[in-house]
N, C-alpha and C positions, 0 to 999 in steps of 0.2 A: 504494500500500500504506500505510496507516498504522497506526502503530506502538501497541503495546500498553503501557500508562500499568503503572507499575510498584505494586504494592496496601499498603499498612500499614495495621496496626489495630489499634483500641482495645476495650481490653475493658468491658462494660457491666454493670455490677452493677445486677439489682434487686430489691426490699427481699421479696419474697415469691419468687422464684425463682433460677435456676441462672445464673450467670456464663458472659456471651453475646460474641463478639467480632462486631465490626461493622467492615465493610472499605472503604478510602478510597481514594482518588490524592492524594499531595501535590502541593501547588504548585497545588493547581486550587483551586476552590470549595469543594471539598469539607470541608478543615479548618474553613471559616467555617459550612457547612450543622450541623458535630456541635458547632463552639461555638454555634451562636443555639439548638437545639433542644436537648441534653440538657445543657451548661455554662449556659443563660441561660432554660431552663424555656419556652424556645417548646412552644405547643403543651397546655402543663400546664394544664388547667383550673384547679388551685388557684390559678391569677395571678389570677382573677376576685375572688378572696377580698383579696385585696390591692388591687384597684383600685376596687372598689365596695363601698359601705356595711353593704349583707347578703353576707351568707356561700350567694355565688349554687354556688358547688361542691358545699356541702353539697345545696343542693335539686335540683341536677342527679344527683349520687351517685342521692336518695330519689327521683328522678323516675324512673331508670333500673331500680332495683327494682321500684315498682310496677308500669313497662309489663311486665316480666321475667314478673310475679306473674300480672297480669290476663293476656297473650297468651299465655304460656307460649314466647314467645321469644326471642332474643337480637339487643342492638344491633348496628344496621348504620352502619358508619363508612368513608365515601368521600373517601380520598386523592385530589384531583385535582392532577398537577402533584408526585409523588410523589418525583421524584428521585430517590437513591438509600436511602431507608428509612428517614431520622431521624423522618419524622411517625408513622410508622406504628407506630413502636416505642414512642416516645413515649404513642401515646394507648393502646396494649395496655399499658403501665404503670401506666395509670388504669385501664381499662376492660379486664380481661385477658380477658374474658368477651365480647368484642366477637369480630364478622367483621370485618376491614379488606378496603376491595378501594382497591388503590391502581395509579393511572392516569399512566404517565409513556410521552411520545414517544419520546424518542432512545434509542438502539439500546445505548450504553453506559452508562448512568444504570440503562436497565430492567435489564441483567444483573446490575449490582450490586445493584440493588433487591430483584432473584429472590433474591442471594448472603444477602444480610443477613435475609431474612427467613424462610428456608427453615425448615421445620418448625413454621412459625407460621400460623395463620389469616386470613393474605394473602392475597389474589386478586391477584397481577398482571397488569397489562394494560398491554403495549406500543400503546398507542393516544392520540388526543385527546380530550378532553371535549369538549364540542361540544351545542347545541342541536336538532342532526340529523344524522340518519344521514348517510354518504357518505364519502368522503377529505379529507384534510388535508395543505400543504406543511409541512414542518418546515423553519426558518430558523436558524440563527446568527448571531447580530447580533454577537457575538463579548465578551457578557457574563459568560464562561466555564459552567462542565455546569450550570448553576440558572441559565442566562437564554433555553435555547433556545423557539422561539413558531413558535405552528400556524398555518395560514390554511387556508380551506375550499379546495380545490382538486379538480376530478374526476380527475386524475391527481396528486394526492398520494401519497408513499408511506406513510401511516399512515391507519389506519380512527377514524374518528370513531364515539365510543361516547355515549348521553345517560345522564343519570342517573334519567330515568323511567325506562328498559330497565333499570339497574341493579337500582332498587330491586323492579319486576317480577319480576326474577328472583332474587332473594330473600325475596318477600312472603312464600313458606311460614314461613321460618323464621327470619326478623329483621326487626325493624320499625326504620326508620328513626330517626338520632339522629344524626349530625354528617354533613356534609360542610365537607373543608377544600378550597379554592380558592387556588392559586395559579399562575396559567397567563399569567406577562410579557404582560397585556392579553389574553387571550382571553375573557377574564372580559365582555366586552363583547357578543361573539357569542352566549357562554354564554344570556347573561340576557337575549337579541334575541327568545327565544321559545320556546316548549312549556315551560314554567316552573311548572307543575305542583308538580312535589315544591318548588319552596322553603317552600309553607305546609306539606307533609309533613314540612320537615324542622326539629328541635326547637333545633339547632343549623348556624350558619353562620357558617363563620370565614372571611373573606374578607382575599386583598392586595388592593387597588385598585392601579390601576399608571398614572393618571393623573398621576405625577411623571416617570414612564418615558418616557410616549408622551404630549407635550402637546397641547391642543387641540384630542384626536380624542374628548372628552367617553366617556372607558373606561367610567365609573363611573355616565353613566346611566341604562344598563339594568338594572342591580344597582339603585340608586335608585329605580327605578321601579317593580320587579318587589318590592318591600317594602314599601313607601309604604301602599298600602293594610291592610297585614296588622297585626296586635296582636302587636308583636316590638319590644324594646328596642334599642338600638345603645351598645356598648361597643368605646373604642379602646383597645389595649393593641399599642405599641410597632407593628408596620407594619399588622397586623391588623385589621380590625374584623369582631366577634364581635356576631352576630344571632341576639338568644334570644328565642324564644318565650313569651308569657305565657301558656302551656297549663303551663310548669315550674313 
């Protein structure tokens, strides 16, 4: 039997809407997931504006409109590696007018995930990102609730979801614009193949976890699957953020 983590929460003010509470476990991961992402601005495009010469937020805001204008539909933004809801919230604070569909394995990260985002334009999905369909193990290396890792497996107990299926099924009515990445190294398998949407997509913010898991060259498939495209490379804090020179 294990035991149920006891919840406190913080309340989230933001500057155009209603006073939200977002619900945590102490003593886990969790305190450090809400200070990097709403105390230290993970996640906030406006960092870009601080890190680089042009005022790359502004052209992404103007980029977002246009597709808005000409498609007549709304950004698609894929949490991969979602946790329990800080990214997702985050980028509805930029972008409130987005779909988020955010993708986490483990069993208590997704129900909080469902908790904190409920009545918002989430998609949750208890599953892996993944390069291809099938199953996935779920592991605990024992990094605490933000370090759990998938491995392809046919008797896995989570379904591996891609992100060409995602955007598929969304193609009526949102056009692709961010996917965030952060899967403790799966980032590796991700980008091993059917890699399509990454010139689809306008933005990619990637962890590399080649500090995590040495010498198994994580990073690449990411590397490679970019290399040829017309896309900038910006490092900010663990990050690195792959924009498009269509912005």
């Amino acid at each position: 039997m294990t035991a149920t983590l006891a919840l406190e929460a913080v309340t989230l003010r933001a500057a155009n809407g209603p006073e939200r509470a977002f619900y945590f476990r102490p003593d886990t991961s969790d305190p450090a997931v809400i200070n990097d992402v709403f105390r230290n601005g993970g996640y906030d495009l406006r960092r870009l504006d601080r890190t680089t010469k042009q005022r790359r937020h502004a052209e992404i805001v103007a980029f977002v409109e246009r597709e808005q204008q000409r498609t007549g539909k709304r950004p698609l933004i894929i949490d991969a590696g979602a946790n329990i809801g800080a990214a997702a919230l985050q980028f509805l604070s930029n972008f409130p007018n987005a779909r988020i569909v955010s993708i986490e394995p483990e069993a208590s990260n997704h129900a909080l995930l469902c908790r904190n985002t409920t009545g918002l334009d989430v998609v949750c999905m208890q599953a892996a990102v993944s390069a291809r369909e099938g199953r996935a193990k779920l592991s605990d290396p024992g990094e605490g609730h933000w370090g759990f890792r998938t491995e392809a497996a046919a008797d896995g107990e989570v379904q591996c979801v891609t992100i060409n299926d995602i955007f598929r099924q969304n193609a009526a009515t949102h056009f692709p614009f961010i996917v965030k990445i952060d899967i403790e190294g799966g980032e590796a398998e991700l980008f091993s193949g059917s890699t399509e949407w990454v010139g689809q997509t306008p933005i990619l913010i990637v962890e590399l976890h080649d500090w995590l898991l040495p010498k198994r060259g994580i990073s690449q498939p990411f590397l490679k699957s970019i290399a040829p495209l017309d896309r900038d490379l910006i490092h900010i804090g663990e990050d690195i953020y792959s924009i498009s020179n269509v912005i």
